[in-house]
C-alpha positions as CSV (number, residue, x, y, z in Angstrom):
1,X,-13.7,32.5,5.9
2,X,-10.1,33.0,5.4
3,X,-8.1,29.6,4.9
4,X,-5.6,29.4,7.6
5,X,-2.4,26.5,7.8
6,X,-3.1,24.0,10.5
7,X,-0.1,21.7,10.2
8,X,2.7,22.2,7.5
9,X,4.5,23.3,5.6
10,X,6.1,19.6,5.7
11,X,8.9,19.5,3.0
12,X,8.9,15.5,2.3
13,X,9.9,14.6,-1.0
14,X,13.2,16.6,-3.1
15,X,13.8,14.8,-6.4
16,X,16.0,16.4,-8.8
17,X,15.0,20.0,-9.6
18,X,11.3,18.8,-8.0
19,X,9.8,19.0,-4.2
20,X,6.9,18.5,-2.8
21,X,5.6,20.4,0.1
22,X,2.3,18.9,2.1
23,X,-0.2,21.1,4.1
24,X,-3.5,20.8,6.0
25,X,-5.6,23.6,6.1
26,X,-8.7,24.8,7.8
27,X,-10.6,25.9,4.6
28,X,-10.9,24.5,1.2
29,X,-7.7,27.0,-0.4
30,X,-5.4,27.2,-3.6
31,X,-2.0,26.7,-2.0
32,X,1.2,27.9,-3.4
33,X,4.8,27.6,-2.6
34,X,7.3,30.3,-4.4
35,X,11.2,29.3,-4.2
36,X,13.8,32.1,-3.9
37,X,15.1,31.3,-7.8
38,X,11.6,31.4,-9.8
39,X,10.5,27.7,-8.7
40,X,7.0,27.3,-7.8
41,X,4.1,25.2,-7.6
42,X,0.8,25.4,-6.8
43,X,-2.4,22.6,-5.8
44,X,-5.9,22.9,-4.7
45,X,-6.7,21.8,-1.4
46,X,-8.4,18.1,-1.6
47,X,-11.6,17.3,1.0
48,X,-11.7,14.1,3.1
49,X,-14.3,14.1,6.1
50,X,-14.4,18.1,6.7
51,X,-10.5,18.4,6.1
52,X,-8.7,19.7,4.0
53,X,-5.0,18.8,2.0
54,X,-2.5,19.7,-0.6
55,X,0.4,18.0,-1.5
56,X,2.4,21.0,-3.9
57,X,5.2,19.8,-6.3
58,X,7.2,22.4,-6.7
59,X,9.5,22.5,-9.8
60,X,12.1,24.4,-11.8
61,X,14.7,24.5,-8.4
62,X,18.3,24.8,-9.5
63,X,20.4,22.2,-8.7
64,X,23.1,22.7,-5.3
65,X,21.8,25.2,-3.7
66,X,19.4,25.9,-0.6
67,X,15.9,28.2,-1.9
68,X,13.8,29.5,0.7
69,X,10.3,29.4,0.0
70,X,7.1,30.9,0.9
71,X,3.7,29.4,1.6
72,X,0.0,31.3,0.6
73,X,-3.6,30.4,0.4
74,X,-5.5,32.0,-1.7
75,X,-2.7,34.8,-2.1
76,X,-2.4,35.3,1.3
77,X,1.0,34.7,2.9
78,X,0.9,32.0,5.6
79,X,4.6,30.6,6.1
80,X,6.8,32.0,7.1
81,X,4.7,33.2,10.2
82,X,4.5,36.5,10.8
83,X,7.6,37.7,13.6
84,X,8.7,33.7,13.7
85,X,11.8,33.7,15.7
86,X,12.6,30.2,13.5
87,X,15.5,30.7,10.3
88,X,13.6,31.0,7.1
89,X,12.4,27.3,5.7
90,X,14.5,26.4,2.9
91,X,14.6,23.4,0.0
92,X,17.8,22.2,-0.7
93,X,18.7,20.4,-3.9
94,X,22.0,18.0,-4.6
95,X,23.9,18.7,-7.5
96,X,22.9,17.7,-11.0
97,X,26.0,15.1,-10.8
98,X,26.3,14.1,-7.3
99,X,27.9,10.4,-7.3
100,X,30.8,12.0,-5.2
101,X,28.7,14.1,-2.7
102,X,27.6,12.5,0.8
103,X,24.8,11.4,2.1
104,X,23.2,11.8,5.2
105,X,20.6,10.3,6.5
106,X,18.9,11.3,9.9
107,X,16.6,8.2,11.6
108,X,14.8,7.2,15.0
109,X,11.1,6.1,16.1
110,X,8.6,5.8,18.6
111,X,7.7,10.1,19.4
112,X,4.9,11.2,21.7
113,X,3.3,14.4,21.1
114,X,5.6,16.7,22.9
115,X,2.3,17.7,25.6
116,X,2.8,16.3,28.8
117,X,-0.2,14.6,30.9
118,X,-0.2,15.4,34.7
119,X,1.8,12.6,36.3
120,X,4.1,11.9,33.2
121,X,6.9,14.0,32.2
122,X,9.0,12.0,29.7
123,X,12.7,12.6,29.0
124,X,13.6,15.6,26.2
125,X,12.2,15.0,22.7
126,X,15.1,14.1,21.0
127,X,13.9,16.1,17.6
128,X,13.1,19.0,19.1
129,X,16.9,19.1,20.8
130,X,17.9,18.3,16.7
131,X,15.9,20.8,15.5
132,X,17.3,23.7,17.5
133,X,21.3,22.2,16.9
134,X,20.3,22.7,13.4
135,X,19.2,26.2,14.0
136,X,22.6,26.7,15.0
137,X,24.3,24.9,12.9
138,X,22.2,25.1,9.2
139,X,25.5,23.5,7.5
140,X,25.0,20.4,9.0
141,X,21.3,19.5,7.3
142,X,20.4,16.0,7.1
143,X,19.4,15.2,3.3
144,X,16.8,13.2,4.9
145,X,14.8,12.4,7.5
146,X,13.7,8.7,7.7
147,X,11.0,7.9,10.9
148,X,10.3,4.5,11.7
149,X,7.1,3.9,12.9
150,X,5.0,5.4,15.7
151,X,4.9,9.0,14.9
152,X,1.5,8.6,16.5
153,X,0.0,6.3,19.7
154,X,-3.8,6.1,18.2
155,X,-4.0,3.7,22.1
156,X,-1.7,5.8,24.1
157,X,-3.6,9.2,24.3
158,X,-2.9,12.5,25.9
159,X,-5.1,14.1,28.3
160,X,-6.0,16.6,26.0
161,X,-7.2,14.1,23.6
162,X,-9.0,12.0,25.9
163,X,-10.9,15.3,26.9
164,X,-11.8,15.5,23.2
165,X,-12.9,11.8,23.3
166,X,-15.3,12.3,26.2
167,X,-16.6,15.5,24.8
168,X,-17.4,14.6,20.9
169,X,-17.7,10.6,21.4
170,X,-21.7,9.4,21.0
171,X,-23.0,8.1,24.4
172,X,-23.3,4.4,24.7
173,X,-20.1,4.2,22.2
174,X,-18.2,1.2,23.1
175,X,-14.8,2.0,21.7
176,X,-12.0,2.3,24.5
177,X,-12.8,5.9,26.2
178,X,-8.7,6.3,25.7
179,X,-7.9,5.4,22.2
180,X,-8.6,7.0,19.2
181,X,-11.1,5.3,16.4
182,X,-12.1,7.6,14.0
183,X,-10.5,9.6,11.0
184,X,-11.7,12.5,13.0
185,X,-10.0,11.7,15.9
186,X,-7.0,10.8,14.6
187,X,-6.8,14.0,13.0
188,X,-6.3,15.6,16.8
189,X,-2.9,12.8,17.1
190,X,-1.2,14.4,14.2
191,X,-2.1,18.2,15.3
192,X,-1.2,17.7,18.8
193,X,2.7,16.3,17.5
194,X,2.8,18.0,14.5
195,X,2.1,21.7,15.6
196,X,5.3,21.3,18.3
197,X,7.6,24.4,17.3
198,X,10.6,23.3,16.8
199,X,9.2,19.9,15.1
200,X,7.4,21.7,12.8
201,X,9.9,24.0,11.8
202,X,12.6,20.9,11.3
203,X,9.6,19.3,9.1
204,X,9.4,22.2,7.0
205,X,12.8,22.8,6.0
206,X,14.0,18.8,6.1
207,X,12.7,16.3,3.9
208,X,10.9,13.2,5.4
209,X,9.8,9.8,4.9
210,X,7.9,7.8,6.9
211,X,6.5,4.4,7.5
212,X,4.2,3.1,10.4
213,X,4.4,0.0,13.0
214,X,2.0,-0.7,15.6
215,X,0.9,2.0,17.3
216,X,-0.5,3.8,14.6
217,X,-3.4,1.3,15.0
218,X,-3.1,-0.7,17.9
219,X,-0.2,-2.4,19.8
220,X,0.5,-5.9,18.4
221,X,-1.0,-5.1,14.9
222,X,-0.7,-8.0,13.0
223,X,1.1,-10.4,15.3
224,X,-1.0,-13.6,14.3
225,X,-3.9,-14.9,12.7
226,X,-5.7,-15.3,16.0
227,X,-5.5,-11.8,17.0
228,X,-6.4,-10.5,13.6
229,X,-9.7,-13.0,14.3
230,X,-10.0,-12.1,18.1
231,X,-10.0,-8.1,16.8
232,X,-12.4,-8.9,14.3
233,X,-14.8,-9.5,17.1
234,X,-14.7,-5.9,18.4
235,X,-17.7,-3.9,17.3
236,X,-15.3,-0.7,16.7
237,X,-12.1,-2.4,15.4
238,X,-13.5,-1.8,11.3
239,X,-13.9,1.6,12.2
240,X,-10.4,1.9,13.8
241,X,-9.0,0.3,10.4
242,X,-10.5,2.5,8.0
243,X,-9.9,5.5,10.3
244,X,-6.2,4.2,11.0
245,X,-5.1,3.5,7.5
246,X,-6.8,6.3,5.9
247,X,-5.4,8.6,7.7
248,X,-1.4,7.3,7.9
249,X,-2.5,7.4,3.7
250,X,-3.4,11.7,3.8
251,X,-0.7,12.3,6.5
252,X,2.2,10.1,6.1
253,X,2.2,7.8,3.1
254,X,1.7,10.7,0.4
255,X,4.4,12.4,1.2
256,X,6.4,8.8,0.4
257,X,6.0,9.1,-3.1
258,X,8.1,11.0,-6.0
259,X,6.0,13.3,-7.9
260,X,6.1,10.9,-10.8
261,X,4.4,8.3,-8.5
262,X,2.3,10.7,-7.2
263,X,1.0,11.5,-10.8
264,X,0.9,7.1,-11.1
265,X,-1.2,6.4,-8.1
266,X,-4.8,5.9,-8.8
267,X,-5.9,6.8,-5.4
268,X,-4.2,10.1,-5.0
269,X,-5.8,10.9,-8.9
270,X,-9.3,10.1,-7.4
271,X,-9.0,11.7,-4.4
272,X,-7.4,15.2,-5.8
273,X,-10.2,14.8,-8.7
274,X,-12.9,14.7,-5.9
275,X,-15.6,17.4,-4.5
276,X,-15.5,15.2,-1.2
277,X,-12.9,12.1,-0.9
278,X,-14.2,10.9,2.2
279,X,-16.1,7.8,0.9
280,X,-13.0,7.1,-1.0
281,X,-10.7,6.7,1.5
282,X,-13.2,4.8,4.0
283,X,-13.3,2.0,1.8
284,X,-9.5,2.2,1.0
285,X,-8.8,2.2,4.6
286,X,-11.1,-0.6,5.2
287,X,-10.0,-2.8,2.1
288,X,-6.6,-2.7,2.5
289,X,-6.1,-4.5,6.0
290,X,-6.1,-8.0,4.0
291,X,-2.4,-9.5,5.4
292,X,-1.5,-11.7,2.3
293,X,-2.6,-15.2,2.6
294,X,0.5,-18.3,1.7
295,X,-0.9,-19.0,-1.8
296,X,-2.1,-15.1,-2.6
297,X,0.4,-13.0,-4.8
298,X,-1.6,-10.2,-4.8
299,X,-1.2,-7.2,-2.5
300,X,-4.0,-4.9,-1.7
301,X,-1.7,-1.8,-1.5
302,X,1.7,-1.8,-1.3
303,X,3.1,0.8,1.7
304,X,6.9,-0.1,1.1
305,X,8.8,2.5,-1.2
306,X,12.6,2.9,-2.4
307,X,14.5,5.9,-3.4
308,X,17.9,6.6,-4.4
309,X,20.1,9.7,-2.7
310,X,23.0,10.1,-5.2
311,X,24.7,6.7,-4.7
312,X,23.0,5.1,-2.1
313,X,19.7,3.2,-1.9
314,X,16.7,3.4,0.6
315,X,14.0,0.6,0.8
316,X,11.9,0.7,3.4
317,X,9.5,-1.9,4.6
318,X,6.3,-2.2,5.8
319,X,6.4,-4.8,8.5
320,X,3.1,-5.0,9.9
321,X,-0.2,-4.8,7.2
322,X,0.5,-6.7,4.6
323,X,2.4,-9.4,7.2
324,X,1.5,-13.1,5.9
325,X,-0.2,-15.0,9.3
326,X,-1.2,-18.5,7.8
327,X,0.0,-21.0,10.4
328,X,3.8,-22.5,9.0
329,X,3.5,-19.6,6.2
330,X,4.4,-16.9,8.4
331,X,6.8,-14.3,6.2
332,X,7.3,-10.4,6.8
333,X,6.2,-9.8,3.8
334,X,4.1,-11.5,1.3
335,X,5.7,-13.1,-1.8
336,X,4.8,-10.1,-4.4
337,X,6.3,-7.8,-2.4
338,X,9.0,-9.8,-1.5
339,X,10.2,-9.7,-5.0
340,X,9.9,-6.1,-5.2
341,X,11.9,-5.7,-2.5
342,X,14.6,-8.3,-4.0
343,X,14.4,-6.2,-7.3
344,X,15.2,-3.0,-5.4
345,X,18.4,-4.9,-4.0
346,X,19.5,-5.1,-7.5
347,X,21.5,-1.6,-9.3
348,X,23.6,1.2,-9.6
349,X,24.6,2.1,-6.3
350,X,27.2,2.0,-3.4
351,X,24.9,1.9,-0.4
352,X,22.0,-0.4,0.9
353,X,19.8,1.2,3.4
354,X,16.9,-0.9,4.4
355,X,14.6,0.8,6.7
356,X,12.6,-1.5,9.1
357,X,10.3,-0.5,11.7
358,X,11.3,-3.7,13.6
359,X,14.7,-4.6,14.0
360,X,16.6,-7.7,12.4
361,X,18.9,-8.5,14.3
362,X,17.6,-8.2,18.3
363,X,19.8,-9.2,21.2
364,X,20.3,-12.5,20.9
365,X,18.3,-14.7,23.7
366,X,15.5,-12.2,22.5
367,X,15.9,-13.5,19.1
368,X,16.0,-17.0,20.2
369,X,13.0,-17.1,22.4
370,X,11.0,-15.4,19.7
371,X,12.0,-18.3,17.5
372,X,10.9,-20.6,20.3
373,X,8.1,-18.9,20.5
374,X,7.3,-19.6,17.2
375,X,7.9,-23.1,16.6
376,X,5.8,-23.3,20.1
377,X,3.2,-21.4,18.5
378,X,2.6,-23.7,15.3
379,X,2.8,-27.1,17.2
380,X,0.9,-30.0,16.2
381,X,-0.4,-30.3,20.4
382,X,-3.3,-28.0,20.3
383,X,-2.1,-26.8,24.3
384,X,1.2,-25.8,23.1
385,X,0.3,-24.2,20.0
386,X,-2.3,-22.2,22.4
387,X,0.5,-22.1,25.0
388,X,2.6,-20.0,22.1
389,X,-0.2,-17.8,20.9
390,X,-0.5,-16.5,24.5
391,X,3.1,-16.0,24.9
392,X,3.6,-14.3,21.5
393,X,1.0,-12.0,22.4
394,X,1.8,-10.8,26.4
395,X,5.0,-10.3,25.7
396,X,5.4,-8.9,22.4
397,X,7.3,-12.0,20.4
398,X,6.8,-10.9,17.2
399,X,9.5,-8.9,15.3
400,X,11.7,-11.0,12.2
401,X,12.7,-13.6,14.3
402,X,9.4,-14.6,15.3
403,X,8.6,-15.0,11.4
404,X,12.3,-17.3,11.3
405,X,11.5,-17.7,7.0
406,X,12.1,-13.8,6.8
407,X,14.8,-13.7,9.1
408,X,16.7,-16.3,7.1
409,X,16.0,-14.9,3.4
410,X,17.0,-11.4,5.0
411,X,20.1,-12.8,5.5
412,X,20.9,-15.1,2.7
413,X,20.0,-12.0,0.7
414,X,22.5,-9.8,2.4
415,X,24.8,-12.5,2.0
416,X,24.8,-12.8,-1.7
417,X,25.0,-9.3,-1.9
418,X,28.2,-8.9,0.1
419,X,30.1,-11.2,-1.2
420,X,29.8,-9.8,-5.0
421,X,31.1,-12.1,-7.9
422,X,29.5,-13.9,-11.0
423,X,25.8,-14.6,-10.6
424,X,25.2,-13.3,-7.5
425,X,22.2,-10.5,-6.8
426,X,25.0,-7.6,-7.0
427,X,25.2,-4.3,-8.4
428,X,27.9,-2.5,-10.8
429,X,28.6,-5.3,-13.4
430,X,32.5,-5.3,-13.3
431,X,35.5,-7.2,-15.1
432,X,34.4,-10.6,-16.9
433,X,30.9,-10.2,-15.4
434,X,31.4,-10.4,-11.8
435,X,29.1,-7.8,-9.3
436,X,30.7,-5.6,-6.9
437,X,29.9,-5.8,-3.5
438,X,27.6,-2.7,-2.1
439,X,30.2,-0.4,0.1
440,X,28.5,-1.3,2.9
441,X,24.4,-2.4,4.0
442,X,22.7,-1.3,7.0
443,X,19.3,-1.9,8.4
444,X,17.6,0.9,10.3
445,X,15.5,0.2,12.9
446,X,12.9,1.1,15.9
447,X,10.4,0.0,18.0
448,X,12.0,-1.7,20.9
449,X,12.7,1.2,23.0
450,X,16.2,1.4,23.2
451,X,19.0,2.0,20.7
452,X,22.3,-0.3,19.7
453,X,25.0,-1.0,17.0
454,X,25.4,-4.7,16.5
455,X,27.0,-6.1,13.3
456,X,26.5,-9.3,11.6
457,X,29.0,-12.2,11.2
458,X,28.1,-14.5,8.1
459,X,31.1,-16.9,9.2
460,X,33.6,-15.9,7.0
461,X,35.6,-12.7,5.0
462,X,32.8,-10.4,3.4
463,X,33.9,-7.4,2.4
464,X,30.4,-5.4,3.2
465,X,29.7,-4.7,6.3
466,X,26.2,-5.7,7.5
467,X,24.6,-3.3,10.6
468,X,22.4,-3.0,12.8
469,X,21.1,0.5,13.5
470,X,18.5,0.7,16.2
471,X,17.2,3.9,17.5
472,X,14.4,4.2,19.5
473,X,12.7,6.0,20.9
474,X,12.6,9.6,20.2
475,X,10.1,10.6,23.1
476,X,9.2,7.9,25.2
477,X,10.7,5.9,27.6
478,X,10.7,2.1,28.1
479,X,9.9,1.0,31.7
480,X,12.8,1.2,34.7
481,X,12.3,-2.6,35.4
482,X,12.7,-4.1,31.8
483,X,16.1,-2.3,31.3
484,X,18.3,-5.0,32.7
485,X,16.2,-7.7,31.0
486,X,17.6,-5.9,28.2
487,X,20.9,-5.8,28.9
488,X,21.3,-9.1,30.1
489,X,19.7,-10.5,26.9
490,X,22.7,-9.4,25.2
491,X,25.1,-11.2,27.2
492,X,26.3,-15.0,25.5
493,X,25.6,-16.8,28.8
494,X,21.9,-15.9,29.2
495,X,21.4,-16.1,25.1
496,X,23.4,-19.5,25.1
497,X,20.6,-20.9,27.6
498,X,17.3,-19.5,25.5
499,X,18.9,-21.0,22.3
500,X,19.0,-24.2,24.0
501,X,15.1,-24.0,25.1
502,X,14.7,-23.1,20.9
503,X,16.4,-26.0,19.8
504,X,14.5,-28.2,22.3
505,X,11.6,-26.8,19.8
506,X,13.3,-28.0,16.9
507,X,14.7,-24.3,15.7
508,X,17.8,-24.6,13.7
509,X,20.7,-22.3,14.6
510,X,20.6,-19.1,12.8
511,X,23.5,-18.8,10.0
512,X,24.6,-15.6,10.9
513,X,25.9,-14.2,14.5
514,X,26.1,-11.1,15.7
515,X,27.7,-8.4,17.8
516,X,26.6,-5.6,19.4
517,X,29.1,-2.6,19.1
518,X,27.6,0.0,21.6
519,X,26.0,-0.2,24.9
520,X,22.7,-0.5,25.2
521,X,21.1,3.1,25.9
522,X,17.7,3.8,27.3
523,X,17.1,7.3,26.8
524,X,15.1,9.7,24.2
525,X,17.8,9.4,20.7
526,X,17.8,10.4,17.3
527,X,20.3,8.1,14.8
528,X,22.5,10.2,11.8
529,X,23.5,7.7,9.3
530,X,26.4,9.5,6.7
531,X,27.9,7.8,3.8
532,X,30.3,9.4,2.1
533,X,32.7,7.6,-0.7
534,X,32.9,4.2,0.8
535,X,32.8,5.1,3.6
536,X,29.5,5.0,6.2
537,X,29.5,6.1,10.3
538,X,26.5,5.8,12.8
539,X,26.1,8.0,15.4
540,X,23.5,7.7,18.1
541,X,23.1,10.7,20.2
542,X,21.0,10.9,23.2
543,X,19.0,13.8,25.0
544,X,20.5,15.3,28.2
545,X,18.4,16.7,30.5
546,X,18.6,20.2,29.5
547,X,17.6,19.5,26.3
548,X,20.8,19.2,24.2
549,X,21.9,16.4,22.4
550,X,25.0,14.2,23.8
551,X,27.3,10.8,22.0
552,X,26.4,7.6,22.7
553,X,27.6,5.4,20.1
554,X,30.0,6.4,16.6
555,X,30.6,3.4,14.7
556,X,32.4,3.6,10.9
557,X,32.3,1.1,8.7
558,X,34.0,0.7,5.5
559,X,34.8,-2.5,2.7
């Protein structure tokens, strides 16, 4: 049979004169991408339980310019589509020397598949109103696209997939009749999303990382040591792990990675090199949900990766499977990572972008009854510490402040950075060894359903600027009745009252304040971070009900 392209062309990574272009496709196929220019690469298509891959590098691109490419399989031409009515899909390059030249840096979370079940219809999918802007207005492309965390809802299924569910599930199969388990199934999650139009033209023509949170397995992933042992009970939950994580590896995660990485990772080697990866990756999807205990330094597989757009840095953070649980241990991230992450911090640039599925700074008498929550949670009275555990769970209490160690290195490591001088963990070594400040630092953020600029006071004059850049959710909604909890949680009043109930706890006050500097807003959104010079703005822009895209918060931010 003749190979056809399922999902893809998705342009992820552009390094230099390099780029890598990932595909699925229906049969085993040599794939090639030819760039306008002579560029070109070409991979065979890797197997993993009846499905086939490639991930192309693509090299000799010259430098500043914009090269449309083509797509085949086994010679035959499958991208562009025939009579497309979409702008050809291009690669775009930076220039060789491109200190001076800004950055910009397009961000959000949380997307449903753009179907709609009967009885549903959410707001406008905020990347599919980007996507045709950008049509319109080509000059404007992002230099990346940086998604958050729940490009997929493995336990919040269409009807369309639950019909596949009933149809291909084994009788007497007691996973939940609407949530995906297998590799198989969630195979039908990324072709449902993945195949939407204008989504997959925007994928094909602008680079994207990505990096998961909850839903891609199951809501609350990793929020304590209890659930992980309450889950372990489940006769289908192993299944749903090695499924889960195998497949956010194929899909999401290799598209992370530089080529040089690529070329550096022992699993991708193993898996390209064989005649059927699926054995592979079952055990590498089951092996690798170990959450670092407090005295382990080792970390089964690390999903958090950093890159460098001309002067600014992007590190983002996995903040939910390799989460350290032990009781009074608690951290975001375990200690060997942790020190990755602090030797990223260090270098050569003017920017510090730290993506984060969950945000660090929440509204505040959120952030303080998580911190309650906590200290409730790990009490010496076996009632309260159960008490806690049931909290933390209904409701969700588990972003950084609910792990208050985290929260407070994130900080003091911001801190440091900001204010520069001899000694501290700073970047450009200047005059009589002191470090310059970064320009500015700004965390990006999803998850919670609703989007906000807040910045961080540390008490007194720092020349960077710390933000908050929450922006979420891309197609969803977050219920009508839990809208004004949300507001109000911003307000000092209400959050002066919940830090009262964490002190009671024995919670110390947090170091750092902060303010939010937009509104609340509710709807579908899609974030554009640019940094140009010193100089960085945030724009949230939310979807109108027509479909087009519409200001709701422009913040700039300078030294």
């Amino acid at each position: 049979m003749t190979a056809q392209l399922l999902i893809g062309p998705l342009l992820r990574r552009v390094t230099g004169d390099r780029a890598t272009i990932w595909v699925e496709t229906s049969e085993p196929a040599q794939v090639r991408v030819e760039a306008d220019g002579g560029a070109a690469g070409s991979a065979a298509t890797f197997c993993a339980y009846g499905h086939h891959y490639a991930l192309v590098v693509v090299s000799g691109l010259a430098p500043d310019s914009s090269h449309a490419y083509r797509v085949t399989l086994d010679d035959n031409e499958v991208w562009p589509a025939a009579g497309s009515p979409y702008p050809p899909s291009v690669i775009r390059t930076r220039a060789a020397e491109d200190a001076a030249q800004p950055v910009s840096l397009l961000f959000g979370s949380c997307r449903q598949g753009s179907p709609q079940d009967a009885g549903r219809t959410l707001p406008p999918d905020a990347l599919d109103a980007y996507s045709r802007r950008l049509m319109a207005e080509p000059e404007h492309r992002p230099d990346l696209l940086v998604l958050l965390g729940d490009q997929v809802y493995a336990d919040e299924t269409s009807h369309k997939v639950r019909r596949f569910l009933r149809r291909h599930r084994k009788a007497g199969s007691d996973a939940p009749s609407d949530q995906v388990v297998t590799f198989e199934e969630y195979t039908k999650l990324y072709l449902e999303s993945w195949r939407d139009p204008e989504v997959r033209w925007l994928f094909s023509t602008v680079p994207s990382v990505m990096i998961f949170d909850d839903h891609e397995l199951i809501d609350d992933w990793n929020t304590s040591a209890s659930w992980r042992s309450d889950m372990a009970e489940q006769s289908w939950w192993r299944e749903r792990i090695a499924g889960g994580l195998g497949s956010y590896w194929v899909y999401q995660h290799l598209g992370n990675l530089s080529p040089d990485e690529l070329a550096a990772d022992p699993l991708f080697q193993k898996v390209s090199a064989a005649d059927d990866a699926t054995d592979l990756l079952h055990e590498f999807g089951r092996s690798v949900d170990e959450p670092d205990s407090a005295d382990n330094t080792d970390v089964p597989y690390q999903w958090s990766f950093a890159l460098d757009l001309g002067r600014t840095r992007l590190v983002v953070l996995d903040n939910r499977c390799n989460r350290v649980l032990t009781p009074g241990a608690r951290a975001m991230l375990p200690a060997a990572e942790w020190d990755w992450f602090i030797s990223q911090a260090h270098g050569d640039y003017d920017h510090l972008v730290v993506g984060s599925s969950l945000p660090w700074l929440m509204p505040p008498a959120i952030h303080h009854l998580e911190a309650w929550n906590e200290a409730v949670s790990e009490s010496r009275n076996p009632r309260w510490a159960a008490f806690g555990e049931k909290l933390r769970r209904v409701f969700d209490l588990e972003h950084w402040a609910a792990f208050g160690k985290s929260f407070t290195a994130l900080g003091e490591l911001f801190r440091r950075l900001g204010e520069g001088g001899v000694g501290a963990p700073g970047h450009r070594v200047g005059a009589g060894g002191a470090y310059a400040a970064p320009a500015s630092i700004s965390v990006l953020s999803g998850d919670v359903h609703h989007s906000y600029v807040a910045r961080a006071d540390f008490g007194h004059a720092m020349a960077t600027p710390v933000m908050q850049l929450t922006c979420s959710p891309i197609h969803n909604e977050v219920p009508l009745p839990l809208r004004p909890l949300m507001r109000v949680s911003w307000l000092p009043p209400v959050a002066r009252v919940v830090r009262g109930l964490a002190k009671s706890a024995g919670v110390t006050k947090p170091l750092i304040r902060w303010k939010r500097l937009s509104d609340p807003y509710f709807g579908n959104a899609i974030g554009t971070l640019t940094l140009d010079g010193r100089t960085a703005r945030a724009r949230i822009e939310g979807t109108s009900k027509d479909g087009h895209l519409h200001e709701v918060a422009d913040n700039t931010y300078r030294p």
